[in-house]
VMD Tcl script that draws the C-alpha trace (Angstrom):
set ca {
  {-83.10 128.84 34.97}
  {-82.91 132.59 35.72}
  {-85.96 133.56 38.25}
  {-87.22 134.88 41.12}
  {-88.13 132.28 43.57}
  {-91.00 134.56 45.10}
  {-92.72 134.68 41.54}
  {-91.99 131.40 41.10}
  {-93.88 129.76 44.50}
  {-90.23 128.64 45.57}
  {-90.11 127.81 49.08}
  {-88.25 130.73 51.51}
  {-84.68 131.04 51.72}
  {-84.05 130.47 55.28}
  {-80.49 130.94 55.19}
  {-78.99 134.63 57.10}
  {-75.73 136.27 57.01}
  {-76.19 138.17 60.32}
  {-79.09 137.52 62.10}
  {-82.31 135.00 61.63}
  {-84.77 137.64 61.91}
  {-83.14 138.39 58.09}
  {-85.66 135.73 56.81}
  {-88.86 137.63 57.70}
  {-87.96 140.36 55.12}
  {-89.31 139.79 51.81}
  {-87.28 138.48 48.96}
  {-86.77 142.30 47.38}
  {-85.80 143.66 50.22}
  {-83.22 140.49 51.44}
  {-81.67 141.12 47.45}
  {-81.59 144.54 47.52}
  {-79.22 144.41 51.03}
  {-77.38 141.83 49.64}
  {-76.25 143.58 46.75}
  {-75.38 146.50 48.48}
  {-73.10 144.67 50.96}
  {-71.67 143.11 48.25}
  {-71.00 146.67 46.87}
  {-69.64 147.53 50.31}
  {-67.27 144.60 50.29}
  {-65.76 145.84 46.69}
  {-65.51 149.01 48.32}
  {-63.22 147.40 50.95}
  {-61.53 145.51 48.17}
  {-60.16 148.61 46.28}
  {-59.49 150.13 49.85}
  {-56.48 147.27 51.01}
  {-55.87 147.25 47.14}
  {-54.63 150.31 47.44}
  {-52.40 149.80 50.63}
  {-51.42 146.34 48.84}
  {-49.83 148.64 45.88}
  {-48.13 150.80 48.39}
  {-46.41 147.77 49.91}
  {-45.86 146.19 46.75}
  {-44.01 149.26 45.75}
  {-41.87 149.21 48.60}
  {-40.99 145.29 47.35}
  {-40.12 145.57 44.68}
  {-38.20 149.57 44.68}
  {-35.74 146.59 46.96}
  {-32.15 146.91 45.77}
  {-28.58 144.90 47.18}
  {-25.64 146.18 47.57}
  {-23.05 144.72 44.95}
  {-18.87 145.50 45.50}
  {-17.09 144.91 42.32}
  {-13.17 145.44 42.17}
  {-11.60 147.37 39.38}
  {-8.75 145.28 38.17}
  {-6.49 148.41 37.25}
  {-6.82 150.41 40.24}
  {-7.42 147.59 42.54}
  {-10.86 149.87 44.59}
  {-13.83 149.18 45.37}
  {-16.81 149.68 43.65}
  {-20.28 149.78 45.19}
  {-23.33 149.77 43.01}
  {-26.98 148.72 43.77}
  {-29.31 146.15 41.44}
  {-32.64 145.98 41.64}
  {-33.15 142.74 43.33}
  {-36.79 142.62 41.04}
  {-36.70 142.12 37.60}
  {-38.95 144.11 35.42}
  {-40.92 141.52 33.87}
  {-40.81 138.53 36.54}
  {-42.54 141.53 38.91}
  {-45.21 142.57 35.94}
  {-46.28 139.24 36.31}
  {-45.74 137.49 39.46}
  {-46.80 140.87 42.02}
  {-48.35 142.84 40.01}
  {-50.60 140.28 37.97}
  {-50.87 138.17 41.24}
  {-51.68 140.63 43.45}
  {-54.09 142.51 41.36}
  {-55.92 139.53 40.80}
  {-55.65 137.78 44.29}
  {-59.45 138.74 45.39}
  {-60.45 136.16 42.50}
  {-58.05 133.73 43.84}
  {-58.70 133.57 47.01}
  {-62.42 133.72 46.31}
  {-62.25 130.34 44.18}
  {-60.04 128.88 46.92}
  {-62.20 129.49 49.74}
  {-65.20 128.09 47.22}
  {-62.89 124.77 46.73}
  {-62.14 124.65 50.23}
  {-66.05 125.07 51.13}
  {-66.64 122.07 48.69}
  {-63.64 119.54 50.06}
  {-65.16 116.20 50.48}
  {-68.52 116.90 47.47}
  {-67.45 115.18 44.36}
  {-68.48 118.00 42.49}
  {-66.26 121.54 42.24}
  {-68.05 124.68 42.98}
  {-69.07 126.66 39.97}
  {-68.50 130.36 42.09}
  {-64.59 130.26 41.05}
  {-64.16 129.15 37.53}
  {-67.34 131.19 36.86}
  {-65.57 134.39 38.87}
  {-62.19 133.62 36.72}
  {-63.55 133.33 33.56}
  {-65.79 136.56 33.69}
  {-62.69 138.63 35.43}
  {-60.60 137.59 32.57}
  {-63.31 139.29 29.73}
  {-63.74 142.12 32.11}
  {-60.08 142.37 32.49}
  {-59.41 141.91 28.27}
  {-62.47 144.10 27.15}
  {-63.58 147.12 30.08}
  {-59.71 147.41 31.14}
  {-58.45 148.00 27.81}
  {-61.32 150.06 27.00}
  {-60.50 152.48 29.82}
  {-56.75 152.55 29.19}
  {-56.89 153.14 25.32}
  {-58.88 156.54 26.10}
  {-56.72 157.36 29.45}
  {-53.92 159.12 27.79}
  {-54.44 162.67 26.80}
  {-55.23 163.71 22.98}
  {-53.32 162.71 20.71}
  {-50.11 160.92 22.82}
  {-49.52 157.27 22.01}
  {-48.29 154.62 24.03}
  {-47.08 151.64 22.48}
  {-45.56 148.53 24.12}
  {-41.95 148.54 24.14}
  {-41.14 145.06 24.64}
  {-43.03 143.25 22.06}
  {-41.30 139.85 22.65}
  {-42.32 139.56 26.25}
  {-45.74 140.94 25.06}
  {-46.23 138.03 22.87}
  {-44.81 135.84 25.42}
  {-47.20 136.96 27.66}
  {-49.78 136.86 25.11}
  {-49.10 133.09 23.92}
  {-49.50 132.05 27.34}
  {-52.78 133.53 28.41}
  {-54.53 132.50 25.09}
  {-53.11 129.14 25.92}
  {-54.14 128.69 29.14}
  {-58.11 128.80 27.84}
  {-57.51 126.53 25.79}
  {-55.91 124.28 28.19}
  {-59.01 124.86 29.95}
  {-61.37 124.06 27.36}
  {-59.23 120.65 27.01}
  {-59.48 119.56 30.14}
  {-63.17 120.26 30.44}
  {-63.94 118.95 27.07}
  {-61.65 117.10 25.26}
  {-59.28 114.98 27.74}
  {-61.38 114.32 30.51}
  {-64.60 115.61 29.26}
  {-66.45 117.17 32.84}
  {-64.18 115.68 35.06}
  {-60.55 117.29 36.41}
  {-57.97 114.47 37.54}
  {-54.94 115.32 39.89}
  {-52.76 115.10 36.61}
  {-54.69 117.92 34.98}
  {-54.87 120.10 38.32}
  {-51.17 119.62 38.45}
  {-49.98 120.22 35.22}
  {-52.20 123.55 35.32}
  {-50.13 124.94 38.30}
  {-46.83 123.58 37.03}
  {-47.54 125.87 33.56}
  {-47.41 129.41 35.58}
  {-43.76 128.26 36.54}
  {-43.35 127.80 32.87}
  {-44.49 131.08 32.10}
  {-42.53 132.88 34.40}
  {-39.56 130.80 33.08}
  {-40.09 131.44 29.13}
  {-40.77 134.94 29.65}
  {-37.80 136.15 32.21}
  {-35.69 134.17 29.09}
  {-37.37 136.49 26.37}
  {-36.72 139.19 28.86}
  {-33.02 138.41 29.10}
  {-32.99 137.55 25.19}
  {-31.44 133.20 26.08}
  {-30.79 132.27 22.53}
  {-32.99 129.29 20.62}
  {-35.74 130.15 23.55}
  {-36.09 133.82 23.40}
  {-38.26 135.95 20.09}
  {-35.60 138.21 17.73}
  {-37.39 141.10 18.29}
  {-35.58 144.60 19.56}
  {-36.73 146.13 22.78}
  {-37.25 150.19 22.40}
  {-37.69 152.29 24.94}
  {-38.44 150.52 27.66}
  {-37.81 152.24 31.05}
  {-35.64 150.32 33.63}
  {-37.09 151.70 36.68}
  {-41.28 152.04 37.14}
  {-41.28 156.21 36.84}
  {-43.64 158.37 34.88}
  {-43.02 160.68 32.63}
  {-42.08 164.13 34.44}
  {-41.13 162.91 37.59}
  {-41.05 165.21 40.10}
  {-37.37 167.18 41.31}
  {-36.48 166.35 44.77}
  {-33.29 167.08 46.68}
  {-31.22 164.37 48.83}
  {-27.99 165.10 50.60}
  {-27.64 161.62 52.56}
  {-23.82 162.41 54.11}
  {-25.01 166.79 55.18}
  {-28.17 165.25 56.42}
  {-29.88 167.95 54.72}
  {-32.77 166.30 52.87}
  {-35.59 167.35 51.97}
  {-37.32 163.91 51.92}
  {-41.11 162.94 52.03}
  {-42.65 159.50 53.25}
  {-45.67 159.36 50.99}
  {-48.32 158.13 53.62}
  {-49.78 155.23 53.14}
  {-53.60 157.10 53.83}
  {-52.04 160.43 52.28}
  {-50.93 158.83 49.09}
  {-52.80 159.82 46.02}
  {-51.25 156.96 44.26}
  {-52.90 153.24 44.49}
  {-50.06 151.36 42.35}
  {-46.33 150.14 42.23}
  {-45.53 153.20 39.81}
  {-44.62 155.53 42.32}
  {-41.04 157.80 41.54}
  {-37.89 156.07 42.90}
  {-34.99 157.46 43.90}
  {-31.47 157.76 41.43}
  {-29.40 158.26 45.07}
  {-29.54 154.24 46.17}
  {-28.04 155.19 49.83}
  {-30.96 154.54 51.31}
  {-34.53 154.61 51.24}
  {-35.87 157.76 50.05}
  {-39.55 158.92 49.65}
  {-41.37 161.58 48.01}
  {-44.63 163.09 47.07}
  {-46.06 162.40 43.58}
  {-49.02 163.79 42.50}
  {-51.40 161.77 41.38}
  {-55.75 161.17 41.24}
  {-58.16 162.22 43.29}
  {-60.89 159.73 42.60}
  {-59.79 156.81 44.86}
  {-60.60 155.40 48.29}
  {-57.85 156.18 49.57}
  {-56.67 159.86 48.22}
  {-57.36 161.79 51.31}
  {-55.87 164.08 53.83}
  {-52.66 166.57 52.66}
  {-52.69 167.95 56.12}
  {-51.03 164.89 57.72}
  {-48.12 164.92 55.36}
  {-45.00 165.77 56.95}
  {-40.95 165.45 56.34}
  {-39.96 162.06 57.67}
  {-35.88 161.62 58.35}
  {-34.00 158.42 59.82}
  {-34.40 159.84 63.29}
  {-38.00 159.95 64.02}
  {-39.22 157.50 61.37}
  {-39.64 155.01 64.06}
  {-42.64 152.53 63.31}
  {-44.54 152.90 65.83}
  {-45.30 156.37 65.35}
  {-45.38 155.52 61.45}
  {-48.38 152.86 62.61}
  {-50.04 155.81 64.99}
  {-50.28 157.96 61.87}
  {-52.56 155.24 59.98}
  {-54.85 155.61 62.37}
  {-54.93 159.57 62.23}
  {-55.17 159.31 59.35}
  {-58.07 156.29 58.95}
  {-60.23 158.94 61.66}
  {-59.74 162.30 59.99}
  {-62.91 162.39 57.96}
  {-62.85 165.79 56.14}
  {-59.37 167.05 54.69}
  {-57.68 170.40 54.17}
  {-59.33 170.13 50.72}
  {-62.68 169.81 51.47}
  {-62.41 173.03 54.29}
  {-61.44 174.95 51.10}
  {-64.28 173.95 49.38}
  {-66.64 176.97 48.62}
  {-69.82 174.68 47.45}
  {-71.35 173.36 50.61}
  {-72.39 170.30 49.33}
  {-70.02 169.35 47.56}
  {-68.15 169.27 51.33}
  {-70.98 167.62 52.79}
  {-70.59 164.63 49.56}
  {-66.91 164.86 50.66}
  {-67.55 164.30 54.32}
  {-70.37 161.64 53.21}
  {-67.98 159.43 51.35}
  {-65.25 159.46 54.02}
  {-67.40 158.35 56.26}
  {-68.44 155.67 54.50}
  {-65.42 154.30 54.14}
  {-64.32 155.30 57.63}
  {-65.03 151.91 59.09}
  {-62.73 149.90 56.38}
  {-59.62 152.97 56.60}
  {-59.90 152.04 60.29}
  {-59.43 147.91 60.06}
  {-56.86 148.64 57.55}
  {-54.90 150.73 59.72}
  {-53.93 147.36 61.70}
  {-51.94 146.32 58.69}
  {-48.12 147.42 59.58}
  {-46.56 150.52 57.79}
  {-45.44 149.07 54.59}
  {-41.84 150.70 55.07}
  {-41.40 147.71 57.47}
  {-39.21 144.50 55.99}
  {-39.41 145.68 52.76}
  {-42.94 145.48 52.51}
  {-43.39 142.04 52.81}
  {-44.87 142.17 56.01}
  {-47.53 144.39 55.05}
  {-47.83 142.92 51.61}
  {-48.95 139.74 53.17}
  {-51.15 141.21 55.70}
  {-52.58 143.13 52.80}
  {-53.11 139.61 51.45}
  {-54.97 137.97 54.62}
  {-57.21 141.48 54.06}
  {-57.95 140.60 51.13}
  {-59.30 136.77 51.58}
  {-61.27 138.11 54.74}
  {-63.09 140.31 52.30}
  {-63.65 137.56 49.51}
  {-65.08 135.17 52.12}
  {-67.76 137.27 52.99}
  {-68.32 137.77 49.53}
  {-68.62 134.11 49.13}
  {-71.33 134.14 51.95}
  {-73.33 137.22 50.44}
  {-72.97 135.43 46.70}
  {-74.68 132.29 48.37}
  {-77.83 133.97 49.72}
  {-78.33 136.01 47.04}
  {-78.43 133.33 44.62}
  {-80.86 131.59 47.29}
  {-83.30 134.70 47.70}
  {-83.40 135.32 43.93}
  {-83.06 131.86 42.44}
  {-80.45 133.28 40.22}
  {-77.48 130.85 38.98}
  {-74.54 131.36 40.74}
  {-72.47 131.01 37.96}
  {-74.32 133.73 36.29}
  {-73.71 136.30 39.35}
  {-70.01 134.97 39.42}
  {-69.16 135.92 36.03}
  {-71.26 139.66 35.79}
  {-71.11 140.93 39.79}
  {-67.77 139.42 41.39}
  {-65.91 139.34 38.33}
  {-66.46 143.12 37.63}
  {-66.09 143.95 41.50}
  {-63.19 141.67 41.91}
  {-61.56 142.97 39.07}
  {-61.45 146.28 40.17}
  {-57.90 146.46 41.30}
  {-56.82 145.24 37.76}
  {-59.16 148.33 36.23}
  {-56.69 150.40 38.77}
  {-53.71 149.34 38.08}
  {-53.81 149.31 34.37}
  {-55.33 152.89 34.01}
  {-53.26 154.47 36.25}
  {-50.05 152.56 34.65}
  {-51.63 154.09 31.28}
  {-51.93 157.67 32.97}
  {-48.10 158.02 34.17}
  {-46.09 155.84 31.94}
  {-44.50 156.65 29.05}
  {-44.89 153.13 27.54}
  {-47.92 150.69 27.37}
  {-46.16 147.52 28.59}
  {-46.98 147.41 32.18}
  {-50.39 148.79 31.75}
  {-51.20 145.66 29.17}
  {-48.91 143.24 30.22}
  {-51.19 143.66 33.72}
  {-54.25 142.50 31.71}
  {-52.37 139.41 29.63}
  {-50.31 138.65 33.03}
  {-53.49 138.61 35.01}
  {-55.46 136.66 32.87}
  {-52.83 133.51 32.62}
  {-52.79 133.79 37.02}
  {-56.34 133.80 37.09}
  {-56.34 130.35 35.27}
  {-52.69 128.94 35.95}
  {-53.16 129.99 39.80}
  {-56.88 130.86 40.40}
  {-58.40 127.70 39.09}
  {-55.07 125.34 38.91}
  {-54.43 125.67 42.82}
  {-58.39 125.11 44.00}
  {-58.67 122.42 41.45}
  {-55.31 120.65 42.90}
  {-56.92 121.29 46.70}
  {-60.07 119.26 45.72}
  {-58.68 116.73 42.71}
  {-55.94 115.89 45.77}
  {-58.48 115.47 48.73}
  {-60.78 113.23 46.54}
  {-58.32 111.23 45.36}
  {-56.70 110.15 48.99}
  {-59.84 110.62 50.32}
  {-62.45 108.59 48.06}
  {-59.75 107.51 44.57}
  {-62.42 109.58 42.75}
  {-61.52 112.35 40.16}
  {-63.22 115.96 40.78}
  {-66.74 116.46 38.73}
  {-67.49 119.82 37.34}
  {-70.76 121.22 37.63}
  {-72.09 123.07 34.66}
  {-68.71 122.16 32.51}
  {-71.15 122.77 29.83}
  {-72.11 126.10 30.78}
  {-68.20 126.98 31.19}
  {-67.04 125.47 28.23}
  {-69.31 127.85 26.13}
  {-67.99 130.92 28.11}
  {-64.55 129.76 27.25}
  {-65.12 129.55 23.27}
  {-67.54 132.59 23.10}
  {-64.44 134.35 24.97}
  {-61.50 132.94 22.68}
  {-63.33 134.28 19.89}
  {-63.94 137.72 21.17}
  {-60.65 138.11 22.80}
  {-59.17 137.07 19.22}
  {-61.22 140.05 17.57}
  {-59.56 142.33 20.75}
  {-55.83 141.50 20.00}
  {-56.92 142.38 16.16}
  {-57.69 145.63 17.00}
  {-54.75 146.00 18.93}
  {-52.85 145.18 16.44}
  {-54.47 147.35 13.87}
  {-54.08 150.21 15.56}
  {-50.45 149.02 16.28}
  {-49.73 149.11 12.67}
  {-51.82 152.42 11.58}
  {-51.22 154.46 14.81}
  {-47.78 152.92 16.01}
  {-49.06 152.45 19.33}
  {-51.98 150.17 21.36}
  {-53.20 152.91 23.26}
  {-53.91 156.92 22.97}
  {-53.88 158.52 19.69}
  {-56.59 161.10 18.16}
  {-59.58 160.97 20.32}
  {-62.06 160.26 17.53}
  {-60.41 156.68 17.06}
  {-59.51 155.98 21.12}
  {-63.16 156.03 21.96}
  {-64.24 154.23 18.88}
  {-61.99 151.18 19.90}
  {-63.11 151.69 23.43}
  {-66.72 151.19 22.21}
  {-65.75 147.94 20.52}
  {-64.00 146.59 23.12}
  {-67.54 147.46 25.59}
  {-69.13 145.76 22.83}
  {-67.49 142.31 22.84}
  {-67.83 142.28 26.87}
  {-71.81 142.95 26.01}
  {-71.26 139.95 23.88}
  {-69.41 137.59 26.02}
  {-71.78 138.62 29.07}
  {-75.47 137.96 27.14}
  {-74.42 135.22 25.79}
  {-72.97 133.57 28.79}
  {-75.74 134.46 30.77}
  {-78.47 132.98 27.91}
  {-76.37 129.61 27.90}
  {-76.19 128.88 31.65}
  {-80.33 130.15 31.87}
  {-80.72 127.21 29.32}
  {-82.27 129.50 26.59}
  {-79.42 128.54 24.14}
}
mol new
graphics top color blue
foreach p $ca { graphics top sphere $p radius 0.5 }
foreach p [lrange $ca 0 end-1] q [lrange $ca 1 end] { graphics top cylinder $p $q radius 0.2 }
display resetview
C-alpha cells in the first residue's frame, strides 16, 4: 500500500546513503534529500548523454575506403561507404544508447538480487513506465517541435512498421511469459528467447531496409535522407590538398548539439568538423569563447583532452558577460555551477575524436551505469523512508528521469530533420531494447544463476501488478498509433502541421500517459 511510514507508526528506516547520522533526520526531511539527489543524478544523466551523442556521432559519421576498377579505362576508383547503415544505427546506437540508463539500471537491480528466487521489481517497473513515457510525453513534444505549419512525415514506412510490429510484440511477449506460459515465473528458455528476438529485429528490419524479397513490405521509400543532416546545413569550405581549410572541431563542452544529427562532411578525405548551430537549453550548451580552428597539426589529443577540462571549469561564458539583465547572469552563473562538479568528472572521458568514438562511447557507457547505481541506492531508501512501492517510484520518477535522453534525442531529431523517421523510429526502436535488452539480459543473468545454482526458475514479484501495466499500456499505445495514423492520412505527415491540431494531439497523447500512470499506480497500491 501507498503510505508514509511515519503516519503509519512504521518502525525507522535505518538504512543511509552517506553517512549514519542520515537516520536522525526526520522522514520529510530524509525524502525530500532523496528526491533531490535523485534529481541531481538525472541531471548527470542528460550531462554524459550528451557527450555519449557526440561520440556516437563520431561512430557512426565512420566511412572505408572502397577501390573499384573501371573495366574500360582500367583506373582506379576510390569512393567512401558509410560503414553504418541508416536503420541498423536508428536502432542498435541510437535506441540502445538512448535508453542504456534503464538498462543498466535493471541490470544492476538483477545483479543486486543474484542468488533471491525472486526478480527485483525496480527494472521491469523502470522499463515498462520509460516505454509510456517514451510513446506518450516524447511524441507529445515532437508533434509540436516543428514550426507552424511544416510537416514531417516518416519516409520509410516499411521499416516504420517493422519497427512498429516488433515493439508492440515484444509486450505482448511479455505479458505471455508473465501470464500465460509460465504464469509469475521466467525460465532460462523464456529469458533466452527474449534476447535472441532483438537479433531478430535487427535482422527483419536491415532486410526491409534493403527491400530482400518474400521478407521485406512493398512499400516505396520517399525522401529519405542518406546521411543524418538537417535541413539548411550550414556552408563550410575544405581544401584538404592547399591545406587551406577553414575547419571547426565542434567541442565536445562547446557543442550546442546533444545528438548524432550533427552536419557531415560531402569531402570524405578526412575527418572534417564544423559548427552547427543548435539549442541553448541543455547541460551542456556552454562556452563560444573556447571554440577555435582545429587542423591535422595541432589536433593532438592531449591538448584536445586539456580543453575538456577548460572547458568543464569556465563557469560563465562570453554570452552571459553580454548579458544586460543582472540576474539573468547571476541564474546563468547559478546553473553552471551546479553542474560544474558533473562537466568536471566527465571531462575524464577521452575526446570522442579518438578511435572513432568508440573509446569514448564506451566510457560514456561506464558513466552512465555509475550514475544508475546510485540511483538504485537513492530509489531503495526512498521507498524505505516513505513506505512507497518501489515499483510505483520505478515507473513515475526513474522512468521519466531515465528517459530523458530519449525526450532529447527525439525532439531535437524533430527540430533539424527534414523527415520524421529517426525522431519516431527512436521511440518504437527504444521501446523493443528496453524489453528485448533491458529486461531479456537481467532476466537471463538471474533465470541462468538460479538454474546452475539452485535448478529453480526465477519468481516475479508483483507479476500481477506488471501484467496490468502491460495491458492498460497496449491499449493506450494502440489509441497513440491511431492518432498517428489519422493525422497521417488527413495531414500527410505524423508530426507538425497547423498549430491548432499539433497541440491538440499533444494533449491526447499527455492524456493517455495520465492514464497509464493513475492507473498503474491504483493497481500496485491495491485499490483496484
Amino acid at each position: 500500500m501507498l503510505g508514509i511510514r511515519s503516519i503509519l507508526g512504521h518502525e525507522k528506516c535505518e538504512s543511509y546513503l552517506i553517512f549514519q547520522g542520515e537516520t536522525v533526520l526526520g522522514d520529510g526531511l530524509r525524502t525530500f534529500l532523496y528526491f533531490l539527489g535523485l534529481a541531481y543524478c538525472f541531471l548527470g544523466l542528460s550531462a554524459i548523454t550528451a557527450r555519449f551523442f557526440l561520440s556516437m556521432e563520431n561512430v557512426v559519421k565512420h566511412t572505408r575506403k572502397v577501390v573499384d576498377i573501371d573495366p574500360y579505362t582500367n583506373t582506379e576508383i576510390v569512393r567512401h561507404e558509410k560503414v553504418w547503415n541508416f536503420t541498423i544505427a536508428d536502432i542498435s546506437l541510437l535506441a540502445f544508447g538512448t535508453s542504456f540508463p534503464q538498462i543498466s539500471l535493471a541490470t544492476i537491480d538483477a545483479i543486486r538480487n543474484l542468488g533471491n528466487l525472486y526478480a527485483g521489481g525496480l527494472g521491469p517497473g523502470t522499463l515498462v513506465g520509460s516505454a509510456a513515457f517514451d510513446l506518450f510525453p516524447i511524441h507529445a513534444v515532437c508533434v509540436v517541435v516543428p514550426r507552424a505549419g511544416k510537416l514531417l512525415k516518416i519516409s520509410d514506412l516499411g521499416v516504420w512498421l517493422v519497427e512498429l510490429f516488433w515493439s508492440f510484440w515484444a509486450y505482448i511477449w511479455l505479458y505471455i511469459i508473465l501470464e500465460v506460459w509460465t504464469p509469475n515465473v521466467v525460465t532460462l528458455l523464456e529469458a533466452s528467447l527474449t534476447v535472441l528476438q532483438y537479433g531478430l529485429l535487427l535482422m527483419h528490419a536491415y532486410a526491409q531496409d534493403k527491400r530482400w524479397p518474400y521478407i521485406s513490405l512493398p512499400l516505396p521509400r520517399s525522401g529519405r535522407p542518406e546521411e543524418w543532416v538537417p535541413a539548411e546545413p550550414a556552408s563550410f569550405q575544405h581544401d584538404a590538398y592547399n591545406g587551406n581549410s577553414e575547419i571547426r572541431q565542434i567541442g565536445e563542452e562547446n557543442s550546442k548539439i546533444v545528438d548524432i544529427f550533427s552536419i557531415h562532411s560531402s569531402d570524405e578525405t578526412g575527418p572534417v568538423y564544423q559548427i552547427v548551430a543548435g539549442t541553448d537549453d541543455t547541460p551542456e550548451s556552454s562556452n563560444q569563447i573556447s571554440q577555435k580552428e582545429v587542423t591535422p597539426e595541432d589536433s593532438h589529443t592531449l591538448l584536445l583532452w586539456r580543453q575538456q577540462f577548460i572547458d568543464a571549469l569556465m563557469l560563465e561564458s562570453t554570452e552571459s558577460r553580454k548579458m544586460d539583465s543582472f540576474y539573468l547572469r547571476i541564474a546563468r552563473f547559478s546553473w553552471h555551477l551546479l553542474l560544474a562538479p558533473w562537466r568536471l568528472l566527465f571531462a575524464f572521458v577521452p575526446p570522442y575524436r579518438i578511435a572513432h568514438g568508440w573509446i569514448a562511447f564506451i566510457c560514456s557507457l561506464l558513466f552512465i551505469s555509475s550514475i544508475a547505481y546510485i540511483v538504485t541506492k537513492i530509489t531503495d531508501l526512498i521507498s524505505c523512508v516513505t513506505g512507497i512501492n518501489p515499483y510505483v517510484i520505478a515507473f513515475t520518477a526513474l522512468a521519466s528521469g531515465t528517459s530523458w535522453p530519449d525526450l532529447v534525442a527525439s525532439k531535437i531529431a524533430a527540430e533539424r530533420q527534414t523527415t520524421a523517421d529517426s525522431a519516431i523510429a527512436n521511440i518504437t526502436c527504444s521501446n523493443s531494447v528496453n524489453i528485448y535488452v533491458g529486461i531479456g539480459v537481467p532476466w537471463l543473468i538471474d533465470t541462468a544463476y538460479n538454474y546452475f545454482a539452485y535448478r529453480e526458475p526465477l519468481r516475479i514479484k508483483d507479476a500481477g501488478g506488471l501484467s496490468f501495466s502491460l495491458l492498460v499500456f497496449f491499449f493506450t499505445s494502440v489509441g497513440c498509433i491511431g492518432v498517428l495514423v489519422f493525422r497521417r492520412l488527413t495531414l500527410g505527415a505524423e508530426l507538425g502541421g497547423p498549430k491548432l491540431w499539433a497541440w491538440l494531439t499533444c494533449i491526447f497523447f499527455m492524456f493517455l500517459w495520465v492514464i497509464f500512470v493513475v492507473l498503474s499506480s491504483l493497481k500496485v497500491s491495491g485499490i483496484i
